[in-house]
N, C-alpha and C positions, 0 to 999 in steps of 0.2 A: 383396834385400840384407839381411845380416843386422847388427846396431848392438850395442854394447857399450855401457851406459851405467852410471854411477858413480852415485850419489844418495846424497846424504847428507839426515838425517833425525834429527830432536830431537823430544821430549815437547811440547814448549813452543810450537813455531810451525811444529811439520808439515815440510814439505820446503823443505830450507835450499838443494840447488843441485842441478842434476841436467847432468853431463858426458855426453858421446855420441861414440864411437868407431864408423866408419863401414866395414863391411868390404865393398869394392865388387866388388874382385878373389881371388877365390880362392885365388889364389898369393901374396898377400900376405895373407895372417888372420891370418898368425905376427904379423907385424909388428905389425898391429893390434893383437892382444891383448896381447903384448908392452908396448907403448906404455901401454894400458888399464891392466894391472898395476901397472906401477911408478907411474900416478899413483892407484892406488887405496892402494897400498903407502904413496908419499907422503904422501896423505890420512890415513892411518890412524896411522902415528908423530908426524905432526903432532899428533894430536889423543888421544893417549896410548898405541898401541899398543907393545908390545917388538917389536923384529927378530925373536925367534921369535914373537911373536902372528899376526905378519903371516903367516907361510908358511901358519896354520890359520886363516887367516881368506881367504884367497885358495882352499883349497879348501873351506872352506864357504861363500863366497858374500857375506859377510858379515865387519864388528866390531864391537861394540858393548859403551859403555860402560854402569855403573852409573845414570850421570846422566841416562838415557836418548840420548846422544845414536848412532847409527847409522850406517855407512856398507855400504851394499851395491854388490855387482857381479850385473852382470845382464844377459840376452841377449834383448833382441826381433828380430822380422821386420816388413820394409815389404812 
């Protein structure tokens, strides 16, 4: 099974939350990272991003502000 998870991440007190998207079926991964995205997208306008930051910050992986604070997307395996 492969997991999509969100973390976000400050200077100041290390890992603030960390979300996990679960892709168990094959045929549905779209869905899954679909889903992933626009709560990473969320995250990330929430907490200062532009509408176009997000599009380059979904393929790098990552946003990050000045203040240190972080949010990445990321793929593990179970």
């Amino acid at each position: 099974m492969r997991i999509i998870n969100i973390i976000e991440t400050n200077t100041d007190n290390g890992i603030n939350g960390i979300e996990s998207f679960g892709v168990f079926e094959e045929q549905l991964s779209q869905d899954v990272v679909d889903k992933a995205e626009e709560n990473f997208k969320a995250k990330a306008i929430e907490n200062g991003a532009s509408e176009d930051d997000v599009e380059d910050a979904i393929e790098n992986g990552y946003y990050a502000r000045k203040d240190g604070y972080t949010i990445s997307i990321v793929w593990s395996s179970i």
